[in-house]
C-alpha positions as CSV (number, residue, x, y, z in Angstrom):
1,X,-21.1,37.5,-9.0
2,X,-17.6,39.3,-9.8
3,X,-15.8,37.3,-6.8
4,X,-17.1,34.1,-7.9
5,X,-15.6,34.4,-11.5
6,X,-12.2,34.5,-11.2
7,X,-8.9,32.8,-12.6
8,X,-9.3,30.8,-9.6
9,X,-12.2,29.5,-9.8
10,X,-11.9,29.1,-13.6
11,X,-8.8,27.0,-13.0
12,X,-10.9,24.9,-10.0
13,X,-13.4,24.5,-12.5
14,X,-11.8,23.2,-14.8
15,X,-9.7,20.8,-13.0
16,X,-12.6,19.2,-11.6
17,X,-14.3,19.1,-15.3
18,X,-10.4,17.1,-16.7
19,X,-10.9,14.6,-13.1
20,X,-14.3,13.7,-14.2
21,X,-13.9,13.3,-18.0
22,X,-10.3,11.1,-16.9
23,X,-12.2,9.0,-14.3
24,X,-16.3,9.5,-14.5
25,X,-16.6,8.8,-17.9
26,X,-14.4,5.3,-17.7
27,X,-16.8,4.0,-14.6
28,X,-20.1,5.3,-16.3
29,X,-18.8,2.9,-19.2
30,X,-18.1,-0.2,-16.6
31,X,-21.2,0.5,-15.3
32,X,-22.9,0.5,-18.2
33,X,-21.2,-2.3,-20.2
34,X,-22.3,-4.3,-16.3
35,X,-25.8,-4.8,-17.2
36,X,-25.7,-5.6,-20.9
37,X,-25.7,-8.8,-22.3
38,X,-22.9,-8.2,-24.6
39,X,-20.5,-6.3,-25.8
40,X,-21.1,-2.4,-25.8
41,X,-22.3,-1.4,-29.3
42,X,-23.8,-5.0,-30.0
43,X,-27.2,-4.2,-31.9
44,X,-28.4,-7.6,-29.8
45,X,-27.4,-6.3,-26.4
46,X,-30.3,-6.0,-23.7
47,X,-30.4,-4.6,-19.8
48,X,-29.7,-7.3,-17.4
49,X,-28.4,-8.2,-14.0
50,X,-27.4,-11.8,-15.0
51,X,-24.3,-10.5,-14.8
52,X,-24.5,-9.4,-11.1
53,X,-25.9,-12.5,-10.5
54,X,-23.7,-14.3,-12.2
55,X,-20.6,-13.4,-10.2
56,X,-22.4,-12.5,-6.4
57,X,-23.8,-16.2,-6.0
58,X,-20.6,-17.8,-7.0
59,X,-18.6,-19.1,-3.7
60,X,-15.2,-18.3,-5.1
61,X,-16.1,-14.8,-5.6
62,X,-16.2,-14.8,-1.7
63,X,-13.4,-17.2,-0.9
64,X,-11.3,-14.8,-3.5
65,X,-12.7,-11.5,-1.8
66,X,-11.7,-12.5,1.5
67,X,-8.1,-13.8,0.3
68,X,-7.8,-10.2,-0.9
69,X,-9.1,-8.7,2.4
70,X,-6.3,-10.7,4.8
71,X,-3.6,-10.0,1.5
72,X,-4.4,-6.3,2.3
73,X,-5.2,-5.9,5.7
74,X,-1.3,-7.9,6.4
75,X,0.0,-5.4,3.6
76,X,-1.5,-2.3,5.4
77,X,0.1,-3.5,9.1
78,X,3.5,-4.8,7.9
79,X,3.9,-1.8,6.0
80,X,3.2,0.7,8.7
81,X,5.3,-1.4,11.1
82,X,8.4,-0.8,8.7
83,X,7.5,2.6,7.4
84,X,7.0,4.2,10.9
85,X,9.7,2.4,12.7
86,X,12.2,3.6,10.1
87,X,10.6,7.0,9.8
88,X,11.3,7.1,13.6
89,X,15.0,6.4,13.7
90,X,14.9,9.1,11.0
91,X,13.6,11.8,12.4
92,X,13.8,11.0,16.5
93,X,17.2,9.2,16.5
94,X,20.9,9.9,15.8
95,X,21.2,6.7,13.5
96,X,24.3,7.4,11.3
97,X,23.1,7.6,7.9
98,X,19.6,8.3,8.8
99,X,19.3,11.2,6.3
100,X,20.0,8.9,3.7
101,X,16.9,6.9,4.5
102,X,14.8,9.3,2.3
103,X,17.0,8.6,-0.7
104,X,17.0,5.0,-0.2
105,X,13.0,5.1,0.7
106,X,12.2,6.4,-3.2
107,X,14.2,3.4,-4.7
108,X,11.3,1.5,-4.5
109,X,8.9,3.7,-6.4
110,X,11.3,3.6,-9.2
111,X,11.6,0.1,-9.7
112,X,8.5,-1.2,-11.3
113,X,6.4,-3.4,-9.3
114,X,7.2,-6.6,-11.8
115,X,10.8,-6.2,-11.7
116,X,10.5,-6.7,-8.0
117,X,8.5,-9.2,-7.6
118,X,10.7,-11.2,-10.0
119,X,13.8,-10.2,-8.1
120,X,12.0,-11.6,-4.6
121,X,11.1,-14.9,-6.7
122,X,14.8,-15.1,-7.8
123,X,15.7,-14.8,-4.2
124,X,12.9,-16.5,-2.3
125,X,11.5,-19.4,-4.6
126,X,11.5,-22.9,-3.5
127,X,12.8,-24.1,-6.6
128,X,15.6,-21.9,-7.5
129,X,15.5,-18.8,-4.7
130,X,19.2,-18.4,-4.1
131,X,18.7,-17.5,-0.5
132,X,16.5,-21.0,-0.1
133,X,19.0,-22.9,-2.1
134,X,21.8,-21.5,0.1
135,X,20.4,-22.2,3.2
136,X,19.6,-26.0,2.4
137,X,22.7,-26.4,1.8
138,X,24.4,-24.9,5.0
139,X,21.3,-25.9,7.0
140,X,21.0,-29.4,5.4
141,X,17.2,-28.4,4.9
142,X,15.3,-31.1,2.7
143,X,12.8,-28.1,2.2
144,X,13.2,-24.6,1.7
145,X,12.4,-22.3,4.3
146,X,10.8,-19.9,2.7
147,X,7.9,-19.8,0.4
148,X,7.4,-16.5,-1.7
149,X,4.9,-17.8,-3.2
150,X,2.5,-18.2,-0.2
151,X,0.0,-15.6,1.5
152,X,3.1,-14.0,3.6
153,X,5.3,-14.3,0.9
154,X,3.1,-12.0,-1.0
155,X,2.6,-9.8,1.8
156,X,6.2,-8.9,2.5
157,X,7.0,-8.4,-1.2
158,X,3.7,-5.9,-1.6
159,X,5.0,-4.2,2.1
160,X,8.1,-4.0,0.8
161,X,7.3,-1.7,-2.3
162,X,4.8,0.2,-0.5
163,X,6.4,0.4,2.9
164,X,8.2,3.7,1.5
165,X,4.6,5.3,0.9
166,X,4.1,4.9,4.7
167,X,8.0,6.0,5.5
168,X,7.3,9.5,4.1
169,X,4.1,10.0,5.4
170,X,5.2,9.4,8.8
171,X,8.3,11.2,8.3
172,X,6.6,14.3,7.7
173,X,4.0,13.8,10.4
174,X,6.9,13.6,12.6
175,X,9.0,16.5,11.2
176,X,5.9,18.8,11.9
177,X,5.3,17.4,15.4
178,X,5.8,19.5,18.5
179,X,8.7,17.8,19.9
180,X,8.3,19.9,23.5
181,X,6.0,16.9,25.0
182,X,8.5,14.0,23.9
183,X,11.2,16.3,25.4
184,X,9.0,16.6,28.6
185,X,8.3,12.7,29.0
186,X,12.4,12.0,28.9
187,X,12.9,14.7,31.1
188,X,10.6,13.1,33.9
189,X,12.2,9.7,33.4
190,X,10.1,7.9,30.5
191,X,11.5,5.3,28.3
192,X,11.8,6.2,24.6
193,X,9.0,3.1,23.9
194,X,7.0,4.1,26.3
195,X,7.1,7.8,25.2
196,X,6.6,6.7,22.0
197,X,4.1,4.5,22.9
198,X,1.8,7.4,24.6
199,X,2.7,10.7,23.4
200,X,4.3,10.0,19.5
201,X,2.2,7.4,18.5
202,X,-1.3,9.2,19.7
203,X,-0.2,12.4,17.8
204,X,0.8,10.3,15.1
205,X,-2.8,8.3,14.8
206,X,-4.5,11.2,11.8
207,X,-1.3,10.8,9.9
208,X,-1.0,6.7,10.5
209,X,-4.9,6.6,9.8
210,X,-4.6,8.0,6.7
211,X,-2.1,6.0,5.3
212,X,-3.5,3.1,6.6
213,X,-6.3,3.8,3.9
214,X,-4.1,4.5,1.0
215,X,-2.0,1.1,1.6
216,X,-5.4,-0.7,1.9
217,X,-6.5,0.4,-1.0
218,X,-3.4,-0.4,-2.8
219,X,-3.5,-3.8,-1.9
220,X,-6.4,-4.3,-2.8
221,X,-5.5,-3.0,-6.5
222,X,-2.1,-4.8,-6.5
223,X,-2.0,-7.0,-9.3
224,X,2.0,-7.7,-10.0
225,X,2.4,-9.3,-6.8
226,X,-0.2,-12.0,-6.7
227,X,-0.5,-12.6,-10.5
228,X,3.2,-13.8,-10.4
């Protein structure tokens, strides 16, 4: 009974007891306000599941689920395309500057979300994107060639401030890999793809799997990004 009261479990204990009151007690009032008729505290409110029925048999709740599905899913693969490829040349390549791809990987995380998005609109807007109004005129384009505002429009931007999430993950993964089976592979005459694609990759799948989920998810909860 002694070893199980300790500071550390005190400490456990009441973490866990902060993470419940912070995020249990907020979703046991969604859930709870979800099948009332009214507002929570409304003497006339009464226990219902109009509102589940409400929103479940409506077709746009569908067609706007599954725009949020493919707005994620191309979220989650750009970003790991750009986050492991870069985290790559940092830690498995002589690129000059390649230390400084940490620094410049945080950047991101401290702009907020709606400043970025604004600056891609600035940049990328049919109407008054400078880099779409440039290349009209150089081009001679009647339309622009880029549309920020579509489905991939949206994607890149969200990659873009969360490919840094999958830059450090990777990073690490790498930095604590056992570099003697790479080193083995271009020993015995492997390309650097192809060692990458059978040796670096595989070993990187737990880490990439990982953050995979976390992007997901955080596509799924953008809001800046589609809402502008």
């Amino acid at each position: 009974m002694r070893r199980l009261l300790t500071s550390r479990t005190f400490v456990l204990a009441g973490a866990v007891l902060v993470v419940l009151y912070l995020a249990g007690v907020p979703l046991l009032m969604l859930l709870y306000g979800s099948v009332r008729s009214a507002r929570v505290g409304d003497p006339a409110a009464v226990f219902t599941l109009q509102n589940y029925a409400k929103a479940y048999l409506d077709k746009e709740f569908y067609r706007l689920l599954l725009n949020s599905v493919y707005f994620s899913l191309g979220t989650c693969g750009m970003s790991l395309v750009i986050g492991t490829y870069l985290a790559w040349l940092a830690e498995r390549t002589n690129t000059p500057l390649r230390h400084a791809f940490v620094v410049m990987a945080l950047i991101p995380f401290i702009i907020p979300g709606v400043l970025s998005t604004i600056a891609w609109i600035l940049l990328l807007s049919p109407k008054i994107g400078l880099i779409n109004l440039g290349l009209q005129r150089l081009l001679d384009l009647d339309a622009a060639p880029f549309n920020i505002y579509s489905m991939w429009g949206m994607i890149w931007v969200e990659s873009i401030h969360l490919y840094p999430l999958v830059f450090l993950l990777m990073s690490a993964a790498l930095r604590n890999m056992d570099t003697s089976l790479e080193e083995a592979a271009l020993t015995s005459g492997s390309s650097a793809f192809a060692t990458f694609r059978h040796i670096t990759f595989p070993l990187m799948r737990p880490a990439a799997f990982g953050v995979s989920l976390i992007v997901f998810v955080r596509g799924i909860e953008a809001f800046e990004v589609p809402a502008l």
